[in-house]
C-alpha positions in Angstrom: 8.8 6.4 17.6 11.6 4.5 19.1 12.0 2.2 15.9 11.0 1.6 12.2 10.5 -2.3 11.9 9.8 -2.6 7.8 7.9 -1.1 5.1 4.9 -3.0 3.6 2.7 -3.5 0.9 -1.7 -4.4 0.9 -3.6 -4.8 -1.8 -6.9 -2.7 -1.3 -10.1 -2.9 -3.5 -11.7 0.8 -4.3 -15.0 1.6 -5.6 -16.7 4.9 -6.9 -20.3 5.3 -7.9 -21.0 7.8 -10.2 -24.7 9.1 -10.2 -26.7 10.1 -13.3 -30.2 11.4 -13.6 -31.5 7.9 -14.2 -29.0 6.0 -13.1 -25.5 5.5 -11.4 -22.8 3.1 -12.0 -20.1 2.1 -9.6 -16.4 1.7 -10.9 -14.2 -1.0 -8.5 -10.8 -1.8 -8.8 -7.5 -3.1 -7.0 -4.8 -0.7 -5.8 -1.9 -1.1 -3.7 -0.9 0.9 -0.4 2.5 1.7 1.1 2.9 1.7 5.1 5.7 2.1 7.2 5.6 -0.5 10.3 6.7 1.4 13.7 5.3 -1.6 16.1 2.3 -3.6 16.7 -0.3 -1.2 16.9 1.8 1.9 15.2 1.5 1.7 11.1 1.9 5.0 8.4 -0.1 5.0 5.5 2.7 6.6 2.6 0.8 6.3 -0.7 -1.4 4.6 -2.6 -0.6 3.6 -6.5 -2.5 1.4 -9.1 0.2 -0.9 -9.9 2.9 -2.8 -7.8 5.4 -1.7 -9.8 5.4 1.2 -9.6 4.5 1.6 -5.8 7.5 -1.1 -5.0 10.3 1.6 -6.6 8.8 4.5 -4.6 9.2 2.6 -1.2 12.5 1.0 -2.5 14.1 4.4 -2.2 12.6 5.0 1.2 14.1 1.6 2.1 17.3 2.8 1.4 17.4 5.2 3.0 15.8 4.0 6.1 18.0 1.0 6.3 14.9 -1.3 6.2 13.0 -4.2 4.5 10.0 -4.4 2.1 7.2 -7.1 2.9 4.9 -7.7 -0.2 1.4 -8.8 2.1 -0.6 -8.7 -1.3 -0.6 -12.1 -2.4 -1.2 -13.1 1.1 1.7 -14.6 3.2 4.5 -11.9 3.6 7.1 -11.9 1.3 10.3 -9.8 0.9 11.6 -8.4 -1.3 
C-alpha cells in the first residue's frame, strides 16, 4: 500500500440464535469495528469491541503511531476525533 489515509470507526448490529430442543432464541446487539483506510476500495478490518470506548483507546494508540486520524462513522456523518 502506497498510503494509510485514516483509521475509522462503524457501528455493526450482530445476532446469534441459540437452538434448543423446542425452541431457539436469537440474541442481537450493537458493536463497533476498527478499520484502517488504505484508499477507496482498500479498507482493514482491526477489531471488533462492544463499547466505543474502549475500541476508540485501542485505535488511538495505533494512531499514534501511524501518524493518522480517527473518523467516528457511527452516528452517521464522519466525525473526528
Amino acid at each position: 500500500f502506497e498510503n494509510i489515509e485514516y483509521l475509522f470507526i462503524k457501528k455493526s448490529e450482530v445476532s446469534q440464535t441459540m437452538h434448543l430442543r423446542v425452541a431457539s432464541s436469537t440474541l442481537r446487539k450493537e458493536v463497533y469495528d476498527g478499520y484502517l483506510k488504505f484508499s477507496e476500495n482498500n479498507k482493514l478490518h482491526l477489531l471488533t469491541k462492544d463499547s466505543k470506548s474502549e475500541l476508540i483507546k485501542k485505535l488511538r494508540a495505533i494512531s499514534t503511531a501511524l501518524g493518522v486520524k480517527i473518523l467516528d462513522y457511527s452516528e452517521g456523518e464522519p466525525k473526528e476525533i
